[in-house]
TORFIMAR-43259 format. One record per residue (C-alpha): residue in three letters; y, x, z. Coordinates in steps of 0.1 Angstrom, whole numbers, plus 5000, padded with zeros to 4 digits. Example, Ala and Ser with C-alpha at 12.3 -4.5 7.8 and 13.67 -1.06 7.14 Angstrom:
BEGIN
Ala495551235078/Ser498951375071/
END
This chain:
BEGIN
Unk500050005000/Unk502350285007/Unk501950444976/Unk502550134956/Unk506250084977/Unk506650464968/Unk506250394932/Unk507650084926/Unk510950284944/Unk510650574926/Unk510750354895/Unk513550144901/Unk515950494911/Unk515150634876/Unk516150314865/Unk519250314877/Unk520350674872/Unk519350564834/Unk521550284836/Unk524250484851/Unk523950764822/Unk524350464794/Unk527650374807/Unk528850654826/Unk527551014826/Unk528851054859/Unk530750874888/Unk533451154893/Unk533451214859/Unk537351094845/Unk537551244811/Unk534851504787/Unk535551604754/Unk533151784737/Unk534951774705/Unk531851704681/Unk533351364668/Unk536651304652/Unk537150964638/Unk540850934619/Unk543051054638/Unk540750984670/Unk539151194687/Unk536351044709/Unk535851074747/Unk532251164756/Unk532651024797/Unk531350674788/Unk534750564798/Unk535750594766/Unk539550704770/Unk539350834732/Unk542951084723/Unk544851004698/Unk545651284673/Unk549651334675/Unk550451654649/Unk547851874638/Unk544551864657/Unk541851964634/Unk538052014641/Unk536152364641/Unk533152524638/Unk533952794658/Unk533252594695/Unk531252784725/Unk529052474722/Unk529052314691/Unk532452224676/Unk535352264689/Unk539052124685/Unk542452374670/Unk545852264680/Unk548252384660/Unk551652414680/Unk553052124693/Unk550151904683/Unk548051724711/Unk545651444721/Unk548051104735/Unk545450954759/Unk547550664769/Unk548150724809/Unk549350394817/Unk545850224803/Unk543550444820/Unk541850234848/Unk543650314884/Unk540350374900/Unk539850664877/Unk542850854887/Unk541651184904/Unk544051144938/Unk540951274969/Unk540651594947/Unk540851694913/Unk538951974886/Unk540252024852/Unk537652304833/Unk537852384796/Unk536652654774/Unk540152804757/Unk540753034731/Unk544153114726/Unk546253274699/Unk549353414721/Unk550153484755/Unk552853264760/Unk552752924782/Unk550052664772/Unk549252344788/Unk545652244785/Unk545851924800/Unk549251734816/Unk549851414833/Unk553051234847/Unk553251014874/Unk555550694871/Unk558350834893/Unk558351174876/Unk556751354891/Unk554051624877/Unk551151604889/Unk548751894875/Unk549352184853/Unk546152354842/Unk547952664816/Unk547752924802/Unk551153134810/Unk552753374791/Unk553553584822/Unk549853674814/Unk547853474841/Unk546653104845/Unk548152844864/Unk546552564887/Unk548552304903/Unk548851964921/Unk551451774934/Unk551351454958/Unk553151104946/Unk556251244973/Unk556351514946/Unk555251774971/Unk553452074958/Unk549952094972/Unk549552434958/Unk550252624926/Unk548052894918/Unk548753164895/Unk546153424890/Unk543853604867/Unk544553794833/Unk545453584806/Unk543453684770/Unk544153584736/Unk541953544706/Unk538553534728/Unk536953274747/Unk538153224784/Unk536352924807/Unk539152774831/Unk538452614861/Unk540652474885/Unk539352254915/Unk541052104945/Unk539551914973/Unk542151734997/Unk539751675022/Unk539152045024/Unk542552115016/Unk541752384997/Unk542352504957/Unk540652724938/Unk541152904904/Unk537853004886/Unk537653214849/Unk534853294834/Unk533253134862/Unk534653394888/Unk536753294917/Unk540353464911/Unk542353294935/Unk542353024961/Unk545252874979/Unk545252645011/Unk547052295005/Unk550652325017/Unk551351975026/Unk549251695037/Unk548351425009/Unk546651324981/Unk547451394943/Unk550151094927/Unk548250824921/Unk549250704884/Unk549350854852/Unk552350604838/Unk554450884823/Unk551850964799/Unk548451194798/Unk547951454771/Unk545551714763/Unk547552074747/Unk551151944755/Unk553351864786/Unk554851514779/Unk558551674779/Unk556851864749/Unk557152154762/Unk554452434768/Unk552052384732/Unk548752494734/Unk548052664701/Unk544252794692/Unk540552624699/Unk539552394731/Unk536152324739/Unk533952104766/Unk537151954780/Unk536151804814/Unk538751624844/Unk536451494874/Unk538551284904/Unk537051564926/Unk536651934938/Unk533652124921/Unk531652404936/Unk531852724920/Unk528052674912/Unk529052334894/Unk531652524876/Unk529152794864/Unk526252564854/Unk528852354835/Unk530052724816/Unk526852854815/Unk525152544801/Unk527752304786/Unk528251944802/Unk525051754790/Unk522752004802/Unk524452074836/Unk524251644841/Unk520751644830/Unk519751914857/Unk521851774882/Unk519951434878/Unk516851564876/Unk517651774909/Unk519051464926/Unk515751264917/Unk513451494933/Unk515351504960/Unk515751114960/Unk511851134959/Unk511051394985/Unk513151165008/Unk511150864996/Unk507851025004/Unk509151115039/Unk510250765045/Unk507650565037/Unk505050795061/
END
């Protein structure tokens, strides 16, 4: 009898981690874009949320990608994902991680990914900078600055991974490239990250357009929390659809090792 409960549980918790990868790949996953499918001037959002960006300037597809394709901006050009549409629930606010495989043409400033808050205030700037580091920062809705890292040794025409991660509940940030830690910074101020993206959301340009990223972007990911370096370095290592499909398959046998426990 026990080992019919056992399966008839184990069954149903496959079932619904298939479920959830159908619609969404994962829960603290806000935005991926793998860049393998341009559709007009669409380019489309591989989350399951489906926050597709539209193509504003030249944003053409390439062959060159660290997994597969990848996207080239050309400066000023950049992905509109229409902030004010994306669901409230989805904004990153407990913690944030914006990662992104970047090979630039120039060391001068780049955004990789922007967003605006409806009273103005900036609320992450993932870059590129042409002091020749990268940049990670997050502010709160009280336009406070959490922390604003700036580390590492910006390279052009090669492939660099960026990570940046922040946890408010740990109050700590942390600046990953290539998957090493370069810097981390503790959270200056109490507080979560603004909670709306009203002013606009963009991937390769601030929405002042200011700060163009110009060269390739590949396996685009923003999660609504902090990653572990270890996350960071299986996403880098294997790209985002393997690193989900170990991850599930790591939290099932757990799942079931706990099942076995309980039902002795």
């Amino acid at each position: 009898m026990k080992h019919c409960v056992l399966i008839l549980i184990c069954i149903f918790t496959i079932l619904q981690i298939n479920t959830l990868s159908a619609d969404v790949l994962d829960p603290d996953l806000v935005l991926y874009f793998d860049f393998e499918e341009f559709d007009g001037d669409t380019v489309l959002e591989k989350s399951g949320r489906e926050y597709n960006g539209k193509i504003n300037g030249n944003v053409k597809q390439s062959d060159d990608g660290k997994f597969g394709k990848a996207a080239h901006f050309a400066t000023g050009s950049f992905l509109d994902l229409n902030g004010p549409g994306i669901n409230p629930d989805d904004i990153p606010t407990e913690g944030m991680s914006v990662i992104a495989w970047i090979n630039v043409e120039g060391i001068t400033d780049m955004a990789i990914f922007n967003a605006r808050a409806g009273n103005n205030v900036w609320l992450v700037h993932p870059e590129a900078r042409g002091d020749g580091n990268y940049r990670w920062l997050n502010r709160s809705s009280e336009n406070q600055t959490l922390f604003d890292i700036r580390a590492g040794k910006n390279k052009a025409n090669e492939w660099v991974h960026y990570a940046g991660t922040f946890s408010s509940e740990e109050g700590m940030a942390y600046l990953y490239i290539n998957g090493e830690e370069v810097s981390n910074e503790k959270a200056r101020a109490n507080g979560k990250i603004a909670g709306d993206w009203d002013m606009g959301a963009r991937v390769g340009y601030n929405i002042d357009d200011n700060r163009p990223f110009n060269g390739l972007m590949d396996e685009l990911s923003v999660w609504k929390r902090g990653l572990t370096q270890e996350e960071v370095q299986s996403i880098m290592n294997n790209g985002m659809v393997e690193h989900l499909a170990v991850d599930a398959r790591g939290k099932l046998t757990t799942t079931w090792g706990n099942l076995k426990s309980s039902v002795r």
